[in-house]
BAFI-3210 file (N, C-alpha, C; in Angstrom, 3 decimals, decimal comma, padded with zeros to 6 digits):
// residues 89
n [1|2|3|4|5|6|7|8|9|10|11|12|13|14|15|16|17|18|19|20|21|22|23|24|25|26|27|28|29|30|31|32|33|34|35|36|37|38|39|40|41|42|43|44|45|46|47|48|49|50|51|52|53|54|55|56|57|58|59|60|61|62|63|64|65|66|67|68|69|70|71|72|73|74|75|76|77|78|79|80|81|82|83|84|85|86|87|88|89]
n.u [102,500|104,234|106,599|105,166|105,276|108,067|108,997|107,201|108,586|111,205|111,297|110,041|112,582|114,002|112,926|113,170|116,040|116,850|114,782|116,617|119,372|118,765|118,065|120,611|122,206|120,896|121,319|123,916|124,392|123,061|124,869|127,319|126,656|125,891|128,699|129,890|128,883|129,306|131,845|132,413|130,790|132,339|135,008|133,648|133,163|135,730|136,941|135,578|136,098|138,924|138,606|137,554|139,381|141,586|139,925|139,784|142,695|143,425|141,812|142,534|145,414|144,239|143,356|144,686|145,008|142,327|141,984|143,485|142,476|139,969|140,056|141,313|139,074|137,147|138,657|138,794|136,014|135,385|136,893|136,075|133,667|134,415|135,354|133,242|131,435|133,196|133,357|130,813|129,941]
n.v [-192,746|-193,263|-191,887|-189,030|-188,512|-188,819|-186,572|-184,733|-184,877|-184,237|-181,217|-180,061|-180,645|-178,932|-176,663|-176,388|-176,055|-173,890|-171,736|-172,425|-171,399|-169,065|-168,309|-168,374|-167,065|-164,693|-164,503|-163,888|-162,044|-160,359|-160,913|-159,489|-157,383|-157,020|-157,043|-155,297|-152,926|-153,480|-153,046|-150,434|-149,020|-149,546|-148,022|-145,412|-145,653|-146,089|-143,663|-141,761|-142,281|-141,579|-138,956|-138,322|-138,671|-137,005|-134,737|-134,786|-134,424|-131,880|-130,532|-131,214|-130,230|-127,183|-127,003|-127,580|-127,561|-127,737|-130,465|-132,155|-131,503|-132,427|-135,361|-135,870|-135,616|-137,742|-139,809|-139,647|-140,251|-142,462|-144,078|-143,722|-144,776|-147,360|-148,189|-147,894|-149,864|-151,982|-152,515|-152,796|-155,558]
n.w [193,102|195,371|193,684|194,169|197,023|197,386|195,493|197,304|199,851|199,389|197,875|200,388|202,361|200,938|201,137|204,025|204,645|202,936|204,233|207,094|206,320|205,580|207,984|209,789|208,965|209,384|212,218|212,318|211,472|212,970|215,609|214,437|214,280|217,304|218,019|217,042|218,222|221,085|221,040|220,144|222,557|224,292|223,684|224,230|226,395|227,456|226,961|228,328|230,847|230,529|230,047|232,619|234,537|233,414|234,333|236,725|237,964|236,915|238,647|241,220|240,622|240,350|242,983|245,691|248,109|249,200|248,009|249,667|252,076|251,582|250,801|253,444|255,050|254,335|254,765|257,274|257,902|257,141|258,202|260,565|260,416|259,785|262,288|264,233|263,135|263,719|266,538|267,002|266,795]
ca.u [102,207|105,803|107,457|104,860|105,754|109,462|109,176|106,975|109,437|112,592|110,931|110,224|113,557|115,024|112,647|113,951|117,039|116,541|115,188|117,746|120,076|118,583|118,226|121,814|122,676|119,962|121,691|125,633|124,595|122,902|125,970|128,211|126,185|126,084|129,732|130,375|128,011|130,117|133,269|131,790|130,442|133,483|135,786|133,051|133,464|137,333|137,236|135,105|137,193|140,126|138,691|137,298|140,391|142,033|139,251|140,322|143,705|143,272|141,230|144,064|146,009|144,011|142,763|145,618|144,819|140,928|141,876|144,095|141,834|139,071|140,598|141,982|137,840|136,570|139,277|138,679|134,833|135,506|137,774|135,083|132,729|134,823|135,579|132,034|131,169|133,775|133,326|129,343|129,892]
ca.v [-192,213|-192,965|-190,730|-187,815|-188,293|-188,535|-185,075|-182,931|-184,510|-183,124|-180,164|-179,506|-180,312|-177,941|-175,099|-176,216|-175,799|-172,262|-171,361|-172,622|-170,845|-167,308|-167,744|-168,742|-165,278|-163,099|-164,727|-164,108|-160,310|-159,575|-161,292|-159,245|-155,828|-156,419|-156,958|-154,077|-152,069|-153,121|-152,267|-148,717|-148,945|-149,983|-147,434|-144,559|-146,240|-146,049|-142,249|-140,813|-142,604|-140,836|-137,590|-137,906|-138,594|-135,771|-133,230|-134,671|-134,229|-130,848|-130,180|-131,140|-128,670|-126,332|-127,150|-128,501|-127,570|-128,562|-131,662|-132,304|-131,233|-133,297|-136,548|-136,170|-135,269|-138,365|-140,797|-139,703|-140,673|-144,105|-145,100|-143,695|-145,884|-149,230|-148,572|-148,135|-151,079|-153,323|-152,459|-153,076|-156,790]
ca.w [194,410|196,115|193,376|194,079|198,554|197,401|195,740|198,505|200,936|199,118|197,920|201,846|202,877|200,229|201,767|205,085|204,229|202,505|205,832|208,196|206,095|205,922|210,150|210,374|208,172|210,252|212,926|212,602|210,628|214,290|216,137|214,325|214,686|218,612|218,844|216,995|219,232|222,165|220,719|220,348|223,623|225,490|223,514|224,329|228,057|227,987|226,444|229,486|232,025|230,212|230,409|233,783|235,251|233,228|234,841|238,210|237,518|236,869|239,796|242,162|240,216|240,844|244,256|246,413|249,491|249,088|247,711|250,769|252,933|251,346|251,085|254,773|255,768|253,973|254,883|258,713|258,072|256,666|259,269|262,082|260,294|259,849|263,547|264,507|262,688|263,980|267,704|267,048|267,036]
c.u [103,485|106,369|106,846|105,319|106,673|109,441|108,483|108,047|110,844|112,591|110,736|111,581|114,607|114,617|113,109|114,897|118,012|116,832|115,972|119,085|119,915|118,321|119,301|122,234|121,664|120,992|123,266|125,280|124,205|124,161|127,004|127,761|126,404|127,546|130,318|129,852|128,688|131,200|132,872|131,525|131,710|134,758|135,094|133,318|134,888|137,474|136,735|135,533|138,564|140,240|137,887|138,276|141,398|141,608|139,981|141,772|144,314|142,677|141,920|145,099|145,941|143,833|143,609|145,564|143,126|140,982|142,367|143,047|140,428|139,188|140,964|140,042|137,389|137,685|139,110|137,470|134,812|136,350|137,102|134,491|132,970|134,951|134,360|131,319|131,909|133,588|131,450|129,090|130,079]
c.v [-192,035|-191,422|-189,378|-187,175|-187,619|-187,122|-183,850|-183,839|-183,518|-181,792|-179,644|-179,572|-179,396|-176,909|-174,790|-175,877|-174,408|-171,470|-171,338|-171,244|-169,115|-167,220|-167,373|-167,220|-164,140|-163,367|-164,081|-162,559|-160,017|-159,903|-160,059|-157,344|-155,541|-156,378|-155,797|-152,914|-152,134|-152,452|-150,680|-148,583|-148,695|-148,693|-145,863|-144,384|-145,604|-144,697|-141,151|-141,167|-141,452|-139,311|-137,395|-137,723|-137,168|-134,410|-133,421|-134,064|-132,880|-129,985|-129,760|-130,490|-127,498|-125,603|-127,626|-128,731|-127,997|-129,820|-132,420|-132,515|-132,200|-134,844|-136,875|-136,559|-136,864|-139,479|-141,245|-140,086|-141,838|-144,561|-145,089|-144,951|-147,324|-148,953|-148,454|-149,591|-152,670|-153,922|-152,790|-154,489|-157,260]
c.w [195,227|195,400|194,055|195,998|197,935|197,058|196,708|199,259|200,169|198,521|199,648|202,733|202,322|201,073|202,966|205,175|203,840|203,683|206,426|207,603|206,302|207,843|210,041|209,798|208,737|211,473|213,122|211,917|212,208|215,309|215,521|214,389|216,129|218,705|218,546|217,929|220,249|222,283|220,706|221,670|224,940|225,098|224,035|226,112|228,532|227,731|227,650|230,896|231,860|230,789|232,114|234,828|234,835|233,887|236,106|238,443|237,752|237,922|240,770|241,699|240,556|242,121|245,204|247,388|249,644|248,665|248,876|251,649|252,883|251,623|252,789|255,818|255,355|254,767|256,936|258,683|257,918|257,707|260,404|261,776|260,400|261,849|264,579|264,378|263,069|265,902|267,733|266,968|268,111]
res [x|x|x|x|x|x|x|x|x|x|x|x|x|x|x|x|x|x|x|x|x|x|x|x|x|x|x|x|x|x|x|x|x|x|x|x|x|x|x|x|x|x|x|x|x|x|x|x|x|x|x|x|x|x|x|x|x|x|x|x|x|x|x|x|x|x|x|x|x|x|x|x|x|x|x|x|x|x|x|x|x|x|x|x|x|x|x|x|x]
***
């Protein structure tokens, strides 16, 4: 009777065992899929920064006096507003 415990327990801690192991390998194969996913992510990230700044770039090339003129319009709205906002206290 002991011997027949002794083997379902170490037959069940082999299967445990099994188990644990195929988690730990679902586990570290999905770990290593998301990080690659970020890395894609983040280089897809850094590539449309690149070219967004290149369009701008180009813009103000084209546009010099609208860009001027823009920047000067917006920068006079943000300073109404902080000074709206600071005199409202």
């Amino acid at each position: 009777m002991t011997e027949a415990v002794l083997d379902k327990t170490s037959e069940q801690l082999a299967d445990s065992a099994r188990k644990i192991s195929r988690a730990t390998t679902a586990f570290v194969d999905a770990m290593d899929e998301s990080i690659e996913t970020m890395k894609h992510a983040a280089k897809r990230g850094g590539d449309a920064v690149e070219e967004f700044m290149e369009e701008n770039t180009q813009r103000v090339k084209r546009h010099p006096v609208e860009t001027v003129v823009t920047a000067f319009a917006g920068g006079f709205l943000l300073g109404g507003l902080v000074s709206w906002l600071v005199r409202r206290r």
